[in-house]
C-alpha positions as CSV (number, residue, x, y, z in Angstrom):
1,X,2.3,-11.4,-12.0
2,X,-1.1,-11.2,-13.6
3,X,-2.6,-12.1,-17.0
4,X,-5.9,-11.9,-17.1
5,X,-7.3,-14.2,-14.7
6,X,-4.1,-16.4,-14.9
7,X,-1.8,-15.5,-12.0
8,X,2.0,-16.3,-10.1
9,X,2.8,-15.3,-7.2
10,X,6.2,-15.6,-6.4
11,X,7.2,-16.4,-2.6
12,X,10.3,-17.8,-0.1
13,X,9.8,-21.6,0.7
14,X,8.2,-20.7,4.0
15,X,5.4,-22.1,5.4
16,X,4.8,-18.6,7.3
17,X,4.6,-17.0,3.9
18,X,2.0,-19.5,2.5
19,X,-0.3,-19.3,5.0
20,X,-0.4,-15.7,4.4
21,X,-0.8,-15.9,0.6
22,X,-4.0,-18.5,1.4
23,X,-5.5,-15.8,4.1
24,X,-4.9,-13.2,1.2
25,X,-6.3,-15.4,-1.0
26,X,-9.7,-16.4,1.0
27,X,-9.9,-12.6,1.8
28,X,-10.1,-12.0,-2.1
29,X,-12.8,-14.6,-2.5
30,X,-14.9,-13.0,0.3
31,X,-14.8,-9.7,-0.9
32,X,-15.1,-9.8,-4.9
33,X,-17.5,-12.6,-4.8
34,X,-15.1,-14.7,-7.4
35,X,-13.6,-18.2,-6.1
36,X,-10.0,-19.3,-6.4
37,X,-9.5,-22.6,-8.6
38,X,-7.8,-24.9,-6.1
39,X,-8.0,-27.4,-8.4
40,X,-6.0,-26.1,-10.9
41,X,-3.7,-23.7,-8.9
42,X,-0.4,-25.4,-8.4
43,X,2.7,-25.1,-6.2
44,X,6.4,-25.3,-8.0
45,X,9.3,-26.0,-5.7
46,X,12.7,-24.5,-7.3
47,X,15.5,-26.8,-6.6
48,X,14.8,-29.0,-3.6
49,X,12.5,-27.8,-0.9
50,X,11.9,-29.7,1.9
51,X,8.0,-30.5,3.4
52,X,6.6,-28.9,0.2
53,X,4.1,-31.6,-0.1
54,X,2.8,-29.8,3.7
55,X,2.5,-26.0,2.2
56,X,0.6,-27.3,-1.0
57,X,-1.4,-28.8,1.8
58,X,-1.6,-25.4,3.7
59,X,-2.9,-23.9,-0.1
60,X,-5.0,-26.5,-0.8
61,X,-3.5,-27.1,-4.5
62,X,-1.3,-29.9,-6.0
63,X,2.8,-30.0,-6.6
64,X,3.8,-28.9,-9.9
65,X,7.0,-29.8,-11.2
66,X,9.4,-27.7,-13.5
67,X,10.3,-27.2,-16.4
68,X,6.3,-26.3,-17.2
69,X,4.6,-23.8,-19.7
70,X,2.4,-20.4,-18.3
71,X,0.9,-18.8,-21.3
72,X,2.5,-21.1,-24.0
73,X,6.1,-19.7,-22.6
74,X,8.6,-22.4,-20.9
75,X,9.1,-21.5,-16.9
76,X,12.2,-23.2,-15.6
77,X,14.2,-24.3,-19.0
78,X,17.4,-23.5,-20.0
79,X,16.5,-20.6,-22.9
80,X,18.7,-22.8,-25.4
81,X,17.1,-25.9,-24.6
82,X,15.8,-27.2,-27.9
83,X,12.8,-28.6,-26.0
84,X,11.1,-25.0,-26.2
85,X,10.7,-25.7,-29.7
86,X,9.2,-28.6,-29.8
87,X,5.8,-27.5,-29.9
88,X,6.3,-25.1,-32.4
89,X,8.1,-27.9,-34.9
90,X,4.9,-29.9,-33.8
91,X,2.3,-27.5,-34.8
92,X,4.1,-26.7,-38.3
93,X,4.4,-30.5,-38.8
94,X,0.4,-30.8,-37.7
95,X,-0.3,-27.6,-40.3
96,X,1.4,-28.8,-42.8
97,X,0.2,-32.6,-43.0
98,X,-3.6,-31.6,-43.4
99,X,-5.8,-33.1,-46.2
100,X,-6.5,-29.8,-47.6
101,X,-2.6,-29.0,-47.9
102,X,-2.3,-31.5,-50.9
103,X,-4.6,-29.5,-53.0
104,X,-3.3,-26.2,-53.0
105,X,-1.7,-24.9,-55.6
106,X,2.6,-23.3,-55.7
107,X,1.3,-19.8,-55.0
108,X,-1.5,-21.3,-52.0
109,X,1.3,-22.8,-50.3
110,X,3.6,-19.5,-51.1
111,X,1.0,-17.6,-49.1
112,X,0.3,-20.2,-46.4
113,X,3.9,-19.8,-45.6
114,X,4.1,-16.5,-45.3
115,X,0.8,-15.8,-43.4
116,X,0.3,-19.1,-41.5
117,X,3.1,-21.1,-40.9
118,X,5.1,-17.8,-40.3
119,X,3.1,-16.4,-37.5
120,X,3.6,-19.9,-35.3
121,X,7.1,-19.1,-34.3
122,X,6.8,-15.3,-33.9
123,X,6.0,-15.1,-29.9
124,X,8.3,-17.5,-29.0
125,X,11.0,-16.3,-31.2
126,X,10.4,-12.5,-29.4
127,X,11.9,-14.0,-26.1
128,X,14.1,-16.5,-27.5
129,X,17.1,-16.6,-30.0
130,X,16.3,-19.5,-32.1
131,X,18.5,-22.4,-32.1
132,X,20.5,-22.9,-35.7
133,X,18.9,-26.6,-35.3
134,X,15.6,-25.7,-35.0
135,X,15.9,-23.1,-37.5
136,X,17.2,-25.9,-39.6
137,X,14.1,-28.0,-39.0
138,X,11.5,-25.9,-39.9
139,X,13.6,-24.0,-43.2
140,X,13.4,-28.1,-44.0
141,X,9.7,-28.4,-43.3
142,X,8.7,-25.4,-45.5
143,X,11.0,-25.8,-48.2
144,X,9.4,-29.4,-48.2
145,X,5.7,-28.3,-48.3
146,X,6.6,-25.4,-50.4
147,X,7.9,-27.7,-53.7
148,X,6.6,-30.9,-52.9
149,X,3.3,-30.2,-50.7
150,X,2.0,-33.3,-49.1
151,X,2.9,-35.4,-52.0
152,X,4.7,-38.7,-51.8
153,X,7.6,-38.9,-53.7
154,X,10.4,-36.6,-54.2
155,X,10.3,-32.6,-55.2
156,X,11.8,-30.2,-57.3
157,X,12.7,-26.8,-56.6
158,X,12.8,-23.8,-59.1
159,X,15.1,-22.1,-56.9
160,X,17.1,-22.2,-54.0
161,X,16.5,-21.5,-50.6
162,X,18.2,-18.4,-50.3
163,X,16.5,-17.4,-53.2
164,X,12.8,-17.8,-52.6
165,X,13.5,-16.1,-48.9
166,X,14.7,-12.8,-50.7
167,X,12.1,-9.9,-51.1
168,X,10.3,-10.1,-54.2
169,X,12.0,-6.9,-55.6
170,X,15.2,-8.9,-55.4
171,X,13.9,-11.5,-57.6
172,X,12.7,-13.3,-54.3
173,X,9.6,-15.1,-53.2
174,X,9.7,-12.9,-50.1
175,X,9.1,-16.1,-47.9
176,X,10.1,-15.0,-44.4
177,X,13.7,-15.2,-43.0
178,X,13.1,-16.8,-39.9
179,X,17.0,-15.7,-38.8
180,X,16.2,-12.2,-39.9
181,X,12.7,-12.2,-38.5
182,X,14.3,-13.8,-35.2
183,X,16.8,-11.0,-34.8
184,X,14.1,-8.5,-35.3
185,X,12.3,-9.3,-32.8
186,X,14.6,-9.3,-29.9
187,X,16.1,-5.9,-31.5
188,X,12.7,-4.6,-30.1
189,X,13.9,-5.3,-26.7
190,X,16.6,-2.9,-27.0
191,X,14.2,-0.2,-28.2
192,X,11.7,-0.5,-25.2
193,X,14.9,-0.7,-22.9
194,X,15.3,3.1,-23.7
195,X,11.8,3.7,-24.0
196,X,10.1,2.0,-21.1
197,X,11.5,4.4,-18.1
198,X,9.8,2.4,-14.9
199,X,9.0,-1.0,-16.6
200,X,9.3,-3.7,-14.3
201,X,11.3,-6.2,-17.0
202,X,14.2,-3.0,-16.9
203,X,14.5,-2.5,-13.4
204,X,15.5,-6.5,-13.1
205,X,17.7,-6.3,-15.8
206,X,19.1,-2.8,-14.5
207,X,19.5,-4.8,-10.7
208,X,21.1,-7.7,-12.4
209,X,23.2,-6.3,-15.1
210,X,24.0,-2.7,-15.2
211,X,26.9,-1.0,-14.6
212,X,28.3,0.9,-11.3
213,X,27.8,4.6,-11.1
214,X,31.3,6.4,-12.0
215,X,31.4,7.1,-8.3
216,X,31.8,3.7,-7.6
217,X,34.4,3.0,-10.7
218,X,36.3,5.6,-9.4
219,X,35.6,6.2,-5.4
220,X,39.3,8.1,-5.5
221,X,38.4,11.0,-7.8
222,X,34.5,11.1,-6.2
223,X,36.7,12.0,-3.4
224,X,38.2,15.2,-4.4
225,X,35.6,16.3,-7.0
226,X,34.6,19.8,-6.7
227,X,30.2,19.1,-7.1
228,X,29.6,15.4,-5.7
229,X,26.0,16.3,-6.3
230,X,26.6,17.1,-10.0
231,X,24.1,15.7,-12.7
232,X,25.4,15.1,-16.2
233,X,24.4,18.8,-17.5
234,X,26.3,20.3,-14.6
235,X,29.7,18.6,-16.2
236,X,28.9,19.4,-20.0
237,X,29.7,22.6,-21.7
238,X,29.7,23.9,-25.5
239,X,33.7,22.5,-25.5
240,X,32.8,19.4,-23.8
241,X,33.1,17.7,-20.6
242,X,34.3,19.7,-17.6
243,X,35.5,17.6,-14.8
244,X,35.8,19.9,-11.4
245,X,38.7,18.7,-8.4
246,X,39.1,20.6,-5.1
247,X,43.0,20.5,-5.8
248,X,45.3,19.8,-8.2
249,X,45.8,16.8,-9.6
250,X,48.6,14.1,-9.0
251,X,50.6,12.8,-11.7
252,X,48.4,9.0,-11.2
253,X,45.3,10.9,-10.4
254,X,45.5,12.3,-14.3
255,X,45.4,9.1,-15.4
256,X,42.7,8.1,-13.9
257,X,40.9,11.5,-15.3
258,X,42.1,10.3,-18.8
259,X,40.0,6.7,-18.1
260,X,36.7,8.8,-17.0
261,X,37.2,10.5,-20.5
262,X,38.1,7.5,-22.1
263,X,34.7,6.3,-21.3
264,X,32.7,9.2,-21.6
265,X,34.6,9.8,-24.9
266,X,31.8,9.1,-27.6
267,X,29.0,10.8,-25.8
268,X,28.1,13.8,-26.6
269,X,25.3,15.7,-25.4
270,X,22.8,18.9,-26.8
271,X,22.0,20.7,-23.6
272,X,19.2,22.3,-25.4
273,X,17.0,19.2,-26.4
274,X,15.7,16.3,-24.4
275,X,17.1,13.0,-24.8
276,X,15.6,11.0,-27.6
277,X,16.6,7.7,-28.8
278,X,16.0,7.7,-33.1
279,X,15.5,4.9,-35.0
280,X,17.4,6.1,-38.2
281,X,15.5,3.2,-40.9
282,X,12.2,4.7,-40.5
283,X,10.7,8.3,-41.7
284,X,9.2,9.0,-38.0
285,X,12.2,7.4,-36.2
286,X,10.4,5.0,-34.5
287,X,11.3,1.2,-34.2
288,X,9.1,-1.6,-36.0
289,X,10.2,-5.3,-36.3
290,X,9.4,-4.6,-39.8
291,X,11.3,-1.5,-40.7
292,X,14.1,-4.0,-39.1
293,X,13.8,-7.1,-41.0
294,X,14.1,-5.1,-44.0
295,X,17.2,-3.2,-43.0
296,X,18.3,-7.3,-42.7
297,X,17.0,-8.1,-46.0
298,X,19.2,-5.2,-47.7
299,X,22.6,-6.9,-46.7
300,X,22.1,-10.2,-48.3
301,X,23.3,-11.3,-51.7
302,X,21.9,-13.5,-53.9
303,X,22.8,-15.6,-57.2
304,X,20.2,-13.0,-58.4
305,X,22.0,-10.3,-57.5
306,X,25.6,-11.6,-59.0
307,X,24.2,-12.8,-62.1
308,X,22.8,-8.9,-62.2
309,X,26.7,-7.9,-61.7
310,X,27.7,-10.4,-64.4
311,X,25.3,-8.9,-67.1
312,X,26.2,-5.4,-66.6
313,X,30.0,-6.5,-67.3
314,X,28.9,-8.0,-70.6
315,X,26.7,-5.2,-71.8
316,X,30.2,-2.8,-71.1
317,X,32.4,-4.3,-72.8
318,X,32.4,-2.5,-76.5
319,X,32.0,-4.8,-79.7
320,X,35.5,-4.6,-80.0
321,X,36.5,-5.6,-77.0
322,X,34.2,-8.5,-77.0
323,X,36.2,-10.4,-79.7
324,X,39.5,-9.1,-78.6
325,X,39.2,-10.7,-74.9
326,X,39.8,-14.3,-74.2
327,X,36.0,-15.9,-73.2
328,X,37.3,-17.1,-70.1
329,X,38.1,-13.3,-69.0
330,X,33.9,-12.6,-68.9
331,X,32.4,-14.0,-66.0
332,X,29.0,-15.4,-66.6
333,X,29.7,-18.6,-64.7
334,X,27.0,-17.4,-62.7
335,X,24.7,-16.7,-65.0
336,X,24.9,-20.5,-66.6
337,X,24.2,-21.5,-62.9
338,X,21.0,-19.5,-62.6
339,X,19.5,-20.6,-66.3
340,X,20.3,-24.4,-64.8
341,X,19.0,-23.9,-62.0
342,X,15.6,-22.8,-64.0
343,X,15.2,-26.8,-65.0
344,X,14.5,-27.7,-61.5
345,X,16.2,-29.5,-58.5
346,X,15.8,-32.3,-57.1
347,X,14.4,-31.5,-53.5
């Protein structure tokens, strides 16, 4: 794999193979001119592997040992190690501790937030759920610079946390939802599966993962179907799918038809069009993180948006009615929490 001038090459613990990746290796040096970095090349074992000290020999590099990072990604952790995190908790910490921090102003540190410290997370969080802890951590960190800055003592905050993380046309500071924003990006995975026809991340996960061929779910119908070498169009028509046997069927042998169908149930196909995958939340049905997060940002409720619901059943209610009904009957409980809430909390 190759990144630049940052490369791993991935091999069998055999000495035969290493000395072959070296002559490949010298061979590469002859002819472009450029040199290897022995000195920074390193050899990983995975799980034990006897006499590697003699093929980092062979190489000429050092033993590396993993877990380790390549390109500020974790190689060899578990994904739900909190450990990946670190790093990023540490550079949020380091960003947010700085001497000039303690002079901005509320709406510096709103927009430091959102354009900073927001972007530090984002490439990890592509490959990696986040961890609720770590999500914890650094909603705490934020919410901490955001109210108090770098000031000793104790904050206050104008609203709460689910609050300020709502879209501004919500009544929101529209300070990023990391949960949101995490889910977003791994949604893009998904998209690119479909999309990416001969990438080499699909054809590992279509090797590892994917599903047998109906042939091989059902070798006993394959058997007596009419077109083995059918594709999918060949099997479709106008009334839907049309399944083609040599014979008739047994009693059992129906059943099994009725699981093939069972499957293939909610797909339906347009012989006249090519297959397209549509991203419904955007005008030109393409995916974007952001189109995504905001799909996200539409199903949450707020205080704001009850307190909304509250006034509207106040303004209804006729003068009339407003005397006649009990006070207890209009909910604007609310409402009194929201105009508290206005004061200031203790952070």
């Amino acid at each position: 794999m190759l990144y630049a001038d940052d490369t791993i090459i991935l091999c069998d613990p055999v000495e035969k193979q290493i000395s072959y990746i070296r002559v490949i290796l010298v061979l590469f040096e002859a002819v472009s001119g450029l040199q290897v970095n022995w000195g920074k090349s390193s050899l990983f074992p995975v799980n034990e592997v006897p006499q590697i000290k003699e093929m980092a020999g062979t190489l000429g590099c050092s033993v590396g040992k993993l877990p380790t990072t390549s390109l500020g990604m974790p190689l060899g952790n578990n994904h739900k190690a909190l450990e990946i995190w670190d790093s990023i908790l540490e550079k949020t910490e380091k960003k947010l501790s700085g001497r000039k921090a303690q002079y901005i102003s509320l709406g510096g540190r709103l927009i430091l937030i959102n354009f900073v410290l927001d972007s530090l997370p984002t490439y990890v969080m592509s490959l990696f759920p986040i961890p609720g802890k770590v999500m914890e951590n650094l909603d705490k960190l934020r919410r901490k610079f955001l109210w108090q800055g770098n000031k000793d003592g104790k904050g206050y905050s104008l609203v709460n946390w689910e609050t300020a993380l709502l879209s501004k046309d919500r009544g929101g500071l529209g300070v990023k939802n990391l949960k949101l924003q995490n889910e977003s990006l791994l949604k893009k995975w998904l998209w690119r599966y479909t999309e990416e026809r001969n990438a080499l991340w699909k054809e590992v996960i279509i090797a590892k993962y994917d599903q047998s061929p109906l042939r091989d779910l059902f070798p006993d119908l394959f058997q007596i179907c009419g077109n083995p070498d059918a594709n999918v169009g060949d099997c479709w028509t106008e009334q839907g799918w049309d399944l083609v046997f040599r014979r008739l069927l047994n009693d059992w042998e129906v059943e099994r038809v009725a699981e093939i169908l069972g499957m293939l149930g909610g797909v339906t196909i347009n012989a006249n069009a090519t297959d397209r995958m549509l991203w419904k939340h955007s005008k030109d049905g393409l995916f974007s993180v952001n189109s995504a997060y905001r799909r996200g940002l539409q199903h949450l409720k707020s205080e704001l948006d009850n307190a909304r619901m509250y006034i509207k059943r106040v303004e209804e209610l006729d003068k009339e009615r407003r005397y006649q009904e009990p006070k207890e009957m209009v909910e604007v409980n609310t409402i009194m929490y929201m105009v508290v809430s206005l004061e200031g909390k203790e952070q």
